[in-house]
C-alpha positions as CSV (number, residue, x, y, z in Angstrom):
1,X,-4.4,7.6,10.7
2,X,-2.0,4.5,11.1
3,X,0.2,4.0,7.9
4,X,1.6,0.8,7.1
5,X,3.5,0.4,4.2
6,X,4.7,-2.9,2.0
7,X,7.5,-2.9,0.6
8,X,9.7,-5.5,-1.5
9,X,11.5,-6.0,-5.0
10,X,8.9,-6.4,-8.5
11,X,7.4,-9.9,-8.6
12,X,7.6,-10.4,-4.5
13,X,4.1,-10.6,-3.8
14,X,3.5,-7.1,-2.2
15,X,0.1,-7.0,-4.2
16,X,-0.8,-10.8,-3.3
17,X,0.0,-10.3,0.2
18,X,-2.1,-7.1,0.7
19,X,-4.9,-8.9,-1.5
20,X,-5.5,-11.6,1.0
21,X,-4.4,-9.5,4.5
22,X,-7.0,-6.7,3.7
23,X,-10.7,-8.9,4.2
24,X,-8.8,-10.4,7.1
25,X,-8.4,-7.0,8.8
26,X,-11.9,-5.9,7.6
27,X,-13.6,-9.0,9.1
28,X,-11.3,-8.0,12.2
29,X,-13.9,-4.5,12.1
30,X,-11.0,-2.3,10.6
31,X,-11.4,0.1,8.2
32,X,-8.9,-0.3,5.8
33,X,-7.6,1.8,2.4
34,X,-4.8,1.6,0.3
35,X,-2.5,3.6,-1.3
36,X,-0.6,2.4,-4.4
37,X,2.2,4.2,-6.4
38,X,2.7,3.8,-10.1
39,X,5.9,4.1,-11.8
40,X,4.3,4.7,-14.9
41,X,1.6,6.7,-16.9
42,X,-2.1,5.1,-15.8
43,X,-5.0,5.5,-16.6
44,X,-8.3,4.8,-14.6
45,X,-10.8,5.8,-17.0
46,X,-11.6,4.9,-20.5
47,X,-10.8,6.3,-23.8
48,X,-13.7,7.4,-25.4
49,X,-16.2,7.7,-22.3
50,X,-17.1,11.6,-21.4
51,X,-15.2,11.9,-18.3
52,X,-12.1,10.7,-20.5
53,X,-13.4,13.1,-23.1
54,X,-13.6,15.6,-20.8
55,X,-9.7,15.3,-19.7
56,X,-9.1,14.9,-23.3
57,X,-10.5,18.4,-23.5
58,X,-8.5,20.1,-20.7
59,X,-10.3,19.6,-17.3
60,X,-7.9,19.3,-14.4
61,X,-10.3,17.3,-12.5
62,X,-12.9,15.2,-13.4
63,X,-15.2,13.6,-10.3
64,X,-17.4,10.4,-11.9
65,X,-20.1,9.5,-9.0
66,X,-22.6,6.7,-9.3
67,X,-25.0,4.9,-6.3
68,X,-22.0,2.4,-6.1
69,X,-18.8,4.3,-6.1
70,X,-17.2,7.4,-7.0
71,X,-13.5,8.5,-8.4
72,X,-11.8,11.6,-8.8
73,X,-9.4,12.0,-11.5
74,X,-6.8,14.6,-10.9
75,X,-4.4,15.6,-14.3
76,X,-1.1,17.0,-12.6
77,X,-0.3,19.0,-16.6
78,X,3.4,19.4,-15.7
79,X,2.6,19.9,-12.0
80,X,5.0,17.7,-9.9
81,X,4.1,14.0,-8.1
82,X,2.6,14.8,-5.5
83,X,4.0,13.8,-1.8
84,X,2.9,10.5,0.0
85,X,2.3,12.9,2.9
86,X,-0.3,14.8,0.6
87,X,-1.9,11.9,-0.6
88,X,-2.4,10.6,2.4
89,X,-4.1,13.6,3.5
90,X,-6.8,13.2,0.5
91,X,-7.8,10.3,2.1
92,X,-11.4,9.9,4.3
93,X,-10.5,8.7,7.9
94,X,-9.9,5.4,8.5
95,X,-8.2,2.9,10.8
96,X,-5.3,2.3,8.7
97,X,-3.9,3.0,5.1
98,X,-2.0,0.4,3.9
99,X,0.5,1.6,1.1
100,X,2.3,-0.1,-1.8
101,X,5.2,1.4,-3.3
102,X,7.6,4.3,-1.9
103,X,9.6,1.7,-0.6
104,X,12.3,4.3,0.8
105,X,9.1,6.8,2.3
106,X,9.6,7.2,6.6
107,X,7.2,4.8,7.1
108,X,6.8,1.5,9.0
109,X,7.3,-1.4,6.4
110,X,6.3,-4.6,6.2
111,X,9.0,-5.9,3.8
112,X,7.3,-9.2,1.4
113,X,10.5,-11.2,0.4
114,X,9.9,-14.7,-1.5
115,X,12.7,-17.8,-2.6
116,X,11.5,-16.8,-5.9
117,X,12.3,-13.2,-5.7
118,X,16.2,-13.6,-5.0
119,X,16.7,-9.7,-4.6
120,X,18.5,-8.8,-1.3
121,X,16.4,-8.2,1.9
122,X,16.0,-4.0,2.4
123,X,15.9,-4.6,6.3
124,X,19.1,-4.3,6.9
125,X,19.5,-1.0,5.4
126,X,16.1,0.6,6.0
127,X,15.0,1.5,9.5
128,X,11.6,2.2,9.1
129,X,11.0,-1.9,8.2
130,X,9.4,-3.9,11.3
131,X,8.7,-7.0,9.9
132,X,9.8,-9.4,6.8
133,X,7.4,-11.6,5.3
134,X,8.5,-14.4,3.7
135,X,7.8,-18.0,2.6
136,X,11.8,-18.6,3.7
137,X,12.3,-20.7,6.7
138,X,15.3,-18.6,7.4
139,X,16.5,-15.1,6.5
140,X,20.0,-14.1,7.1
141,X,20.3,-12.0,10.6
142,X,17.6,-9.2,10.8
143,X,17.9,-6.4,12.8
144,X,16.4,-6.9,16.1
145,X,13.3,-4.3,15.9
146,X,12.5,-6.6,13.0
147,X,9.7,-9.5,13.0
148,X,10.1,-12.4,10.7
149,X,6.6,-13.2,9.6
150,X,5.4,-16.5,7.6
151,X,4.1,-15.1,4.3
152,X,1.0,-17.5,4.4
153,X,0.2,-17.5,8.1
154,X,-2.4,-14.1,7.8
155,X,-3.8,-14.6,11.1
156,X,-0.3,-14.1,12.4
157,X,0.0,-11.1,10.4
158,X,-2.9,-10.0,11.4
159,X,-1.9,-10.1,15.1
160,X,1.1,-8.8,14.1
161,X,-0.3,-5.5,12.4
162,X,-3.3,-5.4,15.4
163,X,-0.2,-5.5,17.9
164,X,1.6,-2.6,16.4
165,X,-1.6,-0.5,15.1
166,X,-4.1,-0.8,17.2
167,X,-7.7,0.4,15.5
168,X,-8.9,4.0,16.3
169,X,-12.5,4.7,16.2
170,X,-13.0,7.2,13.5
C-alpha cells in the first residue's frame, strides 16, 4: 500500500490538514485510511459498557461489531508498542494510508508547518520529507527533493499526493 505520512510540531495543523485532504482524495475515487499514534494512554471504548467490562476483566482482545462499523481493541499488558511496520500490516488493502505521528518513521512526509507554530522546519534534517505545507509565503531554503505546498490550496495537494502515489486498484 502507498504510505504517506504528516508530520509537524503539536498545534501545526497535522490533524486539520488530513481532516479536510482525506474527502478530497475520496471524491478523487481513493481509498483512503489512516494511521494515528498516541503518546499517551487512550481509550476507545467506554467505562462501564461490556466490551470495556470485558477488558476490565482480562481479555486481550475484544472485537465490538455492529451493521455500521466494527473495532478491535487490542490490550498490549506489558507487551511492547508495536512497530508502524506491524500496524500497517493490520490494515485491509487500500490505496493509501495516510499516517499521523512517527514523525522520525522511514517514510515519505508531508511536513504541515504554520506562522503560528514557530518550531523549526524538520526538512532540512529529515530525508524522508517531500513536501512542506504551509500557510508561509516563504520558508527558508528547502532541500531540493522538497515541494513547498500552500496549506489551504487542497486541490494542489491533492495533485501533489496523486503525482507521487498514484492509486492502485485493490
Amino acid at each position: 500500500m502507498n504510505v504517506l505520512g504528516f508530520a509537524g510540531f503539536s498545534g501545526s495543523g497535522k490533524t486539520t490538514l488530513i481532516e479536510r485532504l482525506v474527502p478530497a482524495l475520496v471524491a478523487h475515487g481513493w481509498r483512503v485510511s489512516l494511521l494515528k499514534h498516541a503518546h499517551h494512554a487512550f481509550d476507545v471504548d467506554q467505562p462501564g459498557k461490556d466490551s470495556w467490562r470485558h477488558r476490565q476483566a482480562g481479555c486481550t482482545e475484544v472485537l465490538i461489531g455492529s451493521a455500521n462499523r466494527w473495532a478491535l481493541m487490542h490490550e498490549l499488558r506489558g507487551a511492547p508498542e508495536p512497530s508502524l511496520q506491524e500496524l500497517l500490516a493490520r490494515l485491509s488493502p487500500c490505496d493509501l494510508v495516510l499516517v499521523e505521528g512517527w514523525k522520525h518513521a522511514p517514510i515519505p512526509k508531508i511536513e504541515v508547518h504554520r506562522a503560528a507554530c514557530p518550531a523549526g522546519l524538520l526538512a532540512p534534517a529529515d530525508p524522508w520529507v517531500v513536501a512542506v505545507a504551509t500557510d508561509l509565503p516563504a520558508l527558508p531554503v528547502l532541500p531540493p527533493h522538497v515541494a513547498r505546498l500552500d496549506i489551504d490550496d487542497i486541490p494542489a495537494i491533492v495533485a501533489f499526493v496523486h503525482g507521487r502515489f498514484p492509486p492502485r486498484a485493490v
